[in-house]
C-alpha positions in Angstrom: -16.1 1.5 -5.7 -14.8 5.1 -4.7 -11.9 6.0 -2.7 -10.3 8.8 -0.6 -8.8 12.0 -1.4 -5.1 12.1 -0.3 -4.2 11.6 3.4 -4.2 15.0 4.8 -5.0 18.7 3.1 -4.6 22.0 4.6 -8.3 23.6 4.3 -11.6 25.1 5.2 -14.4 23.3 7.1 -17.4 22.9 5.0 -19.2 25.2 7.5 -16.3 27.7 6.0 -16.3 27.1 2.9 -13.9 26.1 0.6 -13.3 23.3 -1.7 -16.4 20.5 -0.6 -18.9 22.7 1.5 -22.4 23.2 2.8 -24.6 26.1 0.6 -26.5 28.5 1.9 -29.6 26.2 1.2 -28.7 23.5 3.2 -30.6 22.8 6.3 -27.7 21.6 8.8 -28.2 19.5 11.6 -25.7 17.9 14.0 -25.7 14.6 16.0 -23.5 13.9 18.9 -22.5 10.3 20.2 -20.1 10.6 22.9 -16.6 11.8 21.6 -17.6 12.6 18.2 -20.4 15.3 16.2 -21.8 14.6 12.5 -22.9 17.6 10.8 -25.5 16.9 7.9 -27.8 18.9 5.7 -31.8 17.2 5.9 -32.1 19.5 2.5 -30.5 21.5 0.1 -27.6 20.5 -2.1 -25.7 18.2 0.4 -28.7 16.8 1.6 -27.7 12.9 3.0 -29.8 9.8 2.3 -33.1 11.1 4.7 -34.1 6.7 5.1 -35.2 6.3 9.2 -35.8 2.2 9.1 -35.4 3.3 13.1 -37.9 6.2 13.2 -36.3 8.1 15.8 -36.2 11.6 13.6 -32.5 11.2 13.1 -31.5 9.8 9.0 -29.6 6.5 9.4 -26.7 7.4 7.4 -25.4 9.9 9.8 -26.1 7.6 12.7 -24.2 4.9 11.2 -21.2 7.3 10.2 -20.9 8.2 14.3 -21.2 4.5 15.7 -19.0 3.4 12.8 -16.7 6.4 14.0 -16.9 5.4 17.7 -16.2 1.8 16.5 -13.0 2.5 14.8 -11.7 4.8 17.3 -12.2 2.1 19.6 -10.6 -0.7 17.6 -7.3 1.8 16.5 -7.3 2.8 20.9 -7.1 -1.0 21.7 -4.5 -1.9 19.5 -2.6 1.1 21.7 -2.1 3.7 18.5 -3.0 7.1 19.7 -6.3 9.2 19.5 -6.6 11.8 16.9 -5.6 15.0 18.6 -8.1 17.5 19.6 -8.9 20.9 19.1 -8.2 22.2 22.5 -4.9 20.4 22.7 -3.9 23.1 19.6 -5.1 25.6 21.7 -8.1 26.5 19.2 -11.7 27.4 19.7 -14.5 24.5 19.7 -14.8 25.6 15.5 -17.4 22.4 15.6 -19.3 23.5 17.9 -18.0 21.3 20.9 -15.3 19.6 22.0 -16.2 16.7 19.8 -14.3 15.1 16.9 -16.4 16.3 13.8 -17.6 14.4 11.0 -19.0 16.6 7.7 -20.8 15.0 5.3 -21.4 16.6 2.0 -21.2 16.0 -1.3 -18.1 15.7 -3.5 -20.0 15.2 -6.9 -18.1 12.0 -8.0 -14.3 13.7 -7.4 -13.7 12.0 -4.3 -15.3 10.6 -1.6 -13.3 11.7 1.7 -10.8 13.8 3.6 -8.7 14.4 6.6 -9.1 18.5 6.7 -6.0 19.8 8.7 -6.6 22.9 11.3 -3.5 23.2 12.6 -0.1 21.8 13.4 2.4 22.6 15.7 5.9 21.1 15.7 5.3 17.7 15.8 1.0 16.9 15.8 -1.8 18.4 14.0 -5.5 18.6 14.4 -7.8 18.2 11.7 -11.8 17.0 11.0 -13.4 14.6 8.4 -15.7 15.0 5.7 -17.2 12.0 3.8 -19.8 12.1 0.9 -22.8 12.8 1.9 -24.7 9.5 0.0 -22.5 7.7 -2.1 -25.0 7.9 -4.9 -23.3 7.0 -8.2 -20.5 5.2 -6.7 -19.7 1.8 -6.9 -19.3 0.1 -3.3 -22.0 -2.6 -2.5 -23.4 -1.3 0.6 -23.9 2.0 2.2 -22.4 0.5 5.3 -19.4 -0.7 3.1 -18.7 2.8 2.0 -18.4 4.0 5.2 -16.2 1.6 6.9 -13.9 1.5 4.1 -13.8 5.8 4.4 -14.1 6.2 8.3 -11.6 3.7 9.1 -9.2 5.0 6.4 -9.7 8.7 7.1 -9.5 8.4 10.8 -5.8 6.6 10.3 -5.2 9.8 8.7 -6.2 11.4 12.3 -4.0 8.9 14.0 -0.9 9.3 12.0 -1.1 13.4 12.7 -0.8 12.8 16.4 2.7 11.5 15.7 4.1 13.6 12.8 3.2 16.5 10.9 3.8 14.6 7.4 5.0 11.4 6.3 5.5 10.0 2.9 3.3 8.8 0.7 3.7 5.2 0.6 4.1 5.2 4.1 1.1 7.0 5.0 -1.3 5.5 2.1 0.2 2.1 2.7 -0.6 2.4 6.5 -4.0 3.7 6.4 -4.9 1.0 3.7 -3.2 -1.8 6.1 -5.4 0.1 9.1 -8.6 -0.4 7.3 -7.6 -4.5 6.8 -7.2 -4.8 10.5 -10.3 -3.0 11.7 -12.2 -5.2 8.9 -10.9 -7.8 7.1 -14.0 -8.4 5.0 -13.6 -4.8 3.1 -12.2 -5.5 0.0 -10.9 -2.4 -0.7 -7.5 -3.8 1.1 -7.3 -6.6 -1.6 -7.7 -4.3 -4.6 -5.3 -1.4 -3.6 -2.6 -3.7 -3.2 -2.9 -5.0 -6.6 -1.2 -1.1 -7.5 1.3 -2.6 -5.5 1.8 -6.5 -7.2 1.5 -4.7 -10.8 4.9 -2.9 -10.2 6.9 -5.2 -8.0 10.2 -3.8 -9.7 9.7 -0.1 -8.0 11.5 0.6 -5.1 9.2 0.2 -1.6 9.6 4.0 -1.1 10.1 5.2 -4.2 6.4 5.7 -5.7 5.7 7.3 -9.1 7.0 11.1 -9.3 3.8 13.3 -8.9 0.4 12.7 -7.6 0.2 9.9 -5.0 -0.5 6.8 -7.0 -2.1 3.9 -6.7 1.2 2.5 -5.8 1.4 4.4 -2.5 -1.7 3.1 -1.3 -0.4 -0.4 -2.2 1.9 -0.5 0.0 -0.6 -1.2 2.6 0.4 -5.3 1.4 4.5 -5.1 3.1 3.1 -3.4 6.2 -0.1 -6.3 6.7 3.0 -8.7 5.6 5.3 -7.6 8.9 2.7 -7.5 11.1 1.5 -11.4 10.2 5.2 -11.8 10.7 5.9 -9.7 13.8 2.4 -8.8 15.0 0.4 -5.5 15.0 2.8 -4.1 18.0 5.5 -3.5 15.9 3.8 -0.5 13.4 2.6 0.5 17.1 5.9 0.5 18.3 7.2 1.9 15.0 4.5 5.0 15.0 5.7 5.5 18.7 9.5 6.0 17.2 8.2 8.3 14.2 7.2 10.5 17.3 9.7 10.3 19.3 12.3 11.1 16.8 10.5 13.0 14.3 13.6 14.1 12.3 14.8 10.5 12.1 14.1 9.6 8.3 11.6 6.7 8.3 13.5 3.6 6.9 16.2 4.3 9.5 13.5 3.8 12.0 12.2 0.8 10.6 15.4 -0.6 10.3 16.1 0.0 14.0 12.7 -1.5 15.3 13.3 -4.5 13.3 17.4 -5.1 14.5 15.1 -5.1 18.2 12.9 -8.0 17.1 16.1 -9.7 15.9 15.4 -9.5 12.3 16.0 -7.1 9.6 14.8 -6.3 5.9 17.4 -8.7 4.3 15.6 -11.5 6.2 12.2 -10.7 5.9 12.2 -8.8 1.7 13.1 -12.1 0.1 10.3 -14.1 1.7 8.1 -11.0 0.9 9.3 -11.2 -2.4 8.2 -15.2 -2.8 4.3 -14.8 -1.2 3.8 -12.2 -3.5 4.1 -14.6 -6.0 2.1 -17.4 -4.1 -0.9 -15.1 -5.0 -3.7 -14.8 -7.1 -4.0 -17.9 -8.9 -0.5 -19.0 -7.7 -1.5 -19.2 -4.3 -2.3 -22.8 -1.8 0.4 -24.8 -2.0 3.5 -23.1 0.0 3.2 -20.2 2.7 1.6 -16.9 1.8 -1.0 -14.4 3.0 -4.4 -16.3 4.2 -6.0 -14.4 1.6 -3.6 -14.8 -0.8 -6.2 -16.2 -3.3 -7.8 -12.8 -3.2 -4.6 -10.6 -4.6 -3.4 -10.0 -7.7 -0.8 -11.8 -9.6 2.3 -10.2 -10.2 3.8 -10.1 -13.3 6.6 -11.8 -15.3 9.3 -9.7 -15.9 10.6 -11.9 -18.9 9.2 -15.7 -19.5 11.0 -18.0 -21.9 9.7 -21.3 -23.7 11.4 -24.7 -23.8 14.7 -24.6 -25.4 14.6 -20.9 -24.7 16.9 -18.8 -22.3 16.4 -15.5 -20.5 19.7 -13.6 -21.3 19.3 -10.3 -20.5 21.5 -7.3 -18.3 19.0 -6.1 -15.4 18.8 -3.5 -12.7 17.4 -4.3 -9.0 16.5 -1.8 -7.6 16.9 -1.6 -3.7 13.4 -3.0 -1.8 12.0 -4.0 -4.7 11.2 -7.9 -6.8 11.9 -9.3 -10.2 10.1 -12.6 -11.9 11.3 -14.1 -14.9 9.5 -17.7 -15.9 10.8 -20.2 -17.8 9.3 -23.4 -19.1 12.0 -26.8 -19.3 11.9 -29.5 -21.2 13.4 -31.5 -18.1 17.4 -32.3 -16.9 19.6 -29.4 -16.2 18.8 -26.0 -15.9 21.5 -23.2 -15.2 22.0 -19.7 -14.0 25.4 -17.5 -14.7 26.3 -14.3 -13.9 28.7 -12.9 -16.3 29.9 -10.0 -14.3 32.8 -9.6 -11.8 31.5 -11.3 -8.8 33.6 -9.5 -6.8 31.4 -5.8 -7.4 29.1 -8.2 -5.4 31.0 -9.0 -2.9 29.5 -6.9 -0.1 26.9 -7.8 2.8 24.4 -6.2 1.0 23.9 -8.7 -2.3 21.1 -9.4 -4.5 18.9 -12.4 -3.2 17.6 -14.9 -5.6 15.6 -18.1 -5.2 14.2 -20.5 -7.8 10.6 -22.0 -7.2 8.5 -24.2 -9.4 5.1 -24.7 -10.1 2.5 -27.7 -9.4 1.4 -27.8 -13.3 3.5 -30.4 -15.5 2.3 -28.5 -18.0 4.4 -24.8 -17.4 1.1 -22.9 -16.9 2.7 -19.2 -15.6 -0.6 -18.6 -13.3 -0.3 -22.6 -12.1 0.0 -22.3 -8.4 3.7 -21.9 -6.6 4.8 -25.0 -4.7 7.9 -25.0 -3.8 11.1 -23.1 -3.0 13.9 -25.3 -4.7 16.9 -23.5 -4.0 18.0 -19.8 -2.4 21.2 -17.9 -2.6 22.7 -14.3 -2.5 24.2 -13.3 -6.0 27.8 -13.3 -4.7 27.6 -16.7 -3.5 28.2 -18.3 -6.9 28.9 -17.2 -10.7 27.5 -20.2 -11.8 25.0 -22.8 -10.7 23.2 -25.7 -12.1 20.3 -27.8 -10.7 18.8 -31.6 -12.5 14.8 -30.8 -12.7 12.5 -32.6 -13.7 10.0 -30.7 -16.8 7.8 -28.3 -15.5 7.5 -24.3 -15.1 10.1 -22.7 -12.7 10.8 -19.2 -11.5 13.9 -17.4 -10.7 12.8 -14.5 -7.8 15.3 -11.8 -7.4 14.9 -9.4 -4.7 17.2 -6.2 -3.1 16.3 -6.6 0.1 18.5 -3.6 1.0 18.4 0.3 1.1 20.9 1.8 -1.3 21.7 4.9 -3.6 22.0 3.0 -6.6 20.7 -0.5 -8.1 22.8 -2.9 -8.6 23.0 -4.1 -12.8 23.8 -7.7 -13.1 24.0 -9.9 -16.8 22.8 -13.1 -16.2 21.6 -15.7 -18.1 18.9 -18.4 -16.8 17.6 -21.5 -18.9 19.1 -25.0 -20.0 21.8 -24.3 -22.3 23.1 -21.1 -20.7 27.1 -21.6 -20.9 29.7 -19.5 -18.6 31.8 -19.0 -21.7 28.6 -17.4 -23.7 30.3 -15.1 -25.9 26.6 -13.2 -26.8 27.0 -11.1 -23.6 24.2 -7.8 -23.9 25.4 -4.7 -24.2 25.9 -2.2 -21.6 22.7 -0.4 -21.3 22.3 3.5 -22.1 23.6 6.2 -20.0 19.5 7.1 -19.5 19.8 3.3 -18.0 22.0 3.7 -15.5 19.9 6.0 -13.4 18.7 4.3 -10.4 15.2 4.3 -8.7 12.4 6.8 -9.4 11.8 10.0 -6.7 8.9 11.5 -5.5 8.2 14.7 -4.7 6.3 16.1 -1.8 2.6 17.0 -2.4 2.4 19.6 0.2 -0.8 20.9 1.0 -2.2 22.1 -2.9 -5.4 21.6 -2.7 -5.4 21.2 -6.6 -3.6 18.3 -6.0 -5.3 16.8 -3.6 -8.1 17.1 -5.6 -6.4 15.3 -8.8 -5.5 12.6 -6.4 -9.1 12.6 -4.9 -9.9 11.5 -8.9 -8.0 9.4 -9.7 -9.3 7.1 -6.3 -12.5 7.1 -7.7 -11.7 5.8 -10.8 -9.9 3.3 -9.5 -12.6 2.0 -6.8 -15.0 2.2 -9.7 -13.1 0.0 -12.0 -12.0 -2.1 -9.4 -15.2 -2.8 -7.7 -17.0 -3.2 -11.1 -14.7 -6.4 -11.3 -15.6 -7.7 -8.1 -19.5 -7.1 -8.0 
């Protein structure tokens, strides 16, 4: 199916003009229900789906838009996050028409399928409106009604997160209004697919997305913040939100940081177990702990996989909040791992965390489903370690649970004959190497951009619904 443009733009109303607006030739008609207004065209060029199963004169479609509206405003107010901030508390004219929160529905010709339109901002909230496609025609989600809960309840997260800050980052505002849509319906599978952006690049740092456009990645994310809230409830990104206001030059891992120390637990506890559901997923989910719906996720992938009588001997970078993989099938007995670096450049409270996990299948299968956690241990614990298993498929999991400047490089080898003396030690890697995790850069309000990112969500809800259907 489709997607959303990015989570906020500077712009025009469609009444305005602008980027996605109504013509001249469009008949527009508003419908009010309670705290919100749908504007609609019954013909011209943005004309909505006219079907009335009801036959009350109104068009279904933007009926169902303003209960779904009312719905998720409900849902986000009861789980205590803040209501999208109004017009009059900017100080500006009723520029819908009244009071109400306004919904626009018009047509974005296949580039996108929804906004949060910013009005304006002052130092710490902004006000904005919404406008959704006005019929989805062309686009790939299975219902109409599917369409606009994924959009409404994304969007309107959008609304939510500008009553505490003016901007946040990418992955932090994609992931959450990904993870909002998940908890207001657990049946849109919208959720499932975006985090696969997410599984697919396991290695990249949490919030260090790909330079650029917001990515796939980004919205991804949404997967960490579902994973602490099954761990620590939905309170905590409601308490969390509440600090990101209250502090709105505090940088946001600081914050999170913080939170967690006050539920007694920090990243370093919680980013290792992270690291081993994502692998209990996909077809390498049922057998140990994961997400209930771990079945429906992706797989991640292998970063290196080695036959029998093979070792993985290789020099590699961990970046900080991020997972490796590496698989290796044994032939049965001993099976090793060495560091051949100075333990001692390890020796801080901030080490690399590894466990090694096997798999149910005798016969090594990679996707063969996850079922147990064999061993876990922090890379300065020990330059060498050595375990009698039987023959099977077994995975060494490293994770940096930890923010940092730089990743940390470690030369390791993992299989059966791996020997602390190993004399084939890989080279140092380049200079280009060395550099640690990728930046992003800050998207602003170009609507260009927005409109780049607004494309490439609808290609991927097309391809990824075209797999599900």
């Amino acid at each position: 199916m489709l997607w959303l443009l990015i989570h906020s733009v500077s712009a025009q109303r469609p009444t305005q003009g602008g980027m996605f607006s109504f013509d001249d030739e469009d008949l527009i008609e508003t419908l009010d229900a309670e705290n919100v207004r749908v504007h609609y065209s019954l013909s011209g060029p943005n004309q909505v789906l006219l079907e009335d199963q009801d036959q009350n004169g109104i068009p279904d479609y933007p009926e169902l838009v303003a209960l779904t509206a009312l719905e998720v405003l409900e849902f986000y107010a009861l789980e205590g996050f803040k209501p999208p901030v109004t017009e009059a508390q900017m100080g500006l004219l009723e520029l819908g028409g009244s009071e109400a929160f306004d919904f626009y529905l018009v047509d974005f010709g296949g580039s996108a399928d929804g906004q949060f339109g910013i009005d304006a901002c002052d130092q710490s909230q902004c006000s904005g409106f919404m406008v959704i496609e006005n019929d989805f025609e062309g686009y790939g989600y299975g219902s109409i009604e599917e369409a606009t809960r994924v959009l409404v309840s994304h969007e309107l997260f959008h609304a939510v997160q500008a009553a505490y800050r003016i901007e946040l980052s990418s992955w932090l505002s994609e992931g959450t209004a990904v993870w909002a849509e998940h908890i207001f319906d657990s049946e849109l599978w919208d959720f499932y697919g975006l985090c696969g952006f997410y599984l697919e690049d396991p290695t990249r740092s949490l919030d260090r997305p790909p330079v650029g456009m917001v990515s796939g990645f980004s919205y991804g994310t949404a997967l960490f913040f579902d994973f602490i809230a099954l761990q620590l409830g939905t309170e905590f990104w409601v308490e969390y939100f509440d600090l990101l206001a209250f502090d709105p030059q505090a940088l946001e891992l600081d914050l999170l940081e913080e939170l967690l120390m006050t539920y007694e637990t920090s990243l370093s506890i919680l980013w290792p177990i992270f690291s081993q559901w994502n692998l209990a997923s996909g077809y390498r989910s049922g057998l140990i702990e994961s997400y209930p719906y771990a079945d429906f996720l992706a797989e991640v992938p292998a970063e290196e996989q080695a036959s029998v009588d093979e070792n993985i001997h290789k020099t590699h970078r961990f970046f900080p909040l991020s997972s490796v993989y590496f698989f290796i099938e044994h032939a049965g007995g001993t099976l090793n791992f060495v560091i051949y670096d100075d333990l001692q450049q390890f020796a801080s409270n901030e080490s690399v965390r590894l466990s090694l996990m096997s798999i149910s299948d005798e016969g090594a299968s990679i996707i063969a489903p996850v079922n147990q956690v064999i061993d876990a241990w922090e890379l300065s614990d020990d330059q060498y370690k050595q375990w009698e298993l039987p023959a099977g498929g077994y995975w060494l999991v490293g994770s940096h649970p930890y923010r940092a400047d730089e990743s940390t490089k470690v030369e390791f080898c993992f299989g059966a004959t791996c020997d602390l003396n190993d004399d084939n030690k890989v080279s140092s890697p380049s200079k280009s190497e060395k550099k640690g995790g990728c930046s992003t850069v800050n998207p602003g309000n170009n609507s260009v951009l927005m409109l780049f990112c607004a494309v490439f969500a609808v290609l991927h809800r097309r391809r990824f619904y075209s797999r599900m259907l």
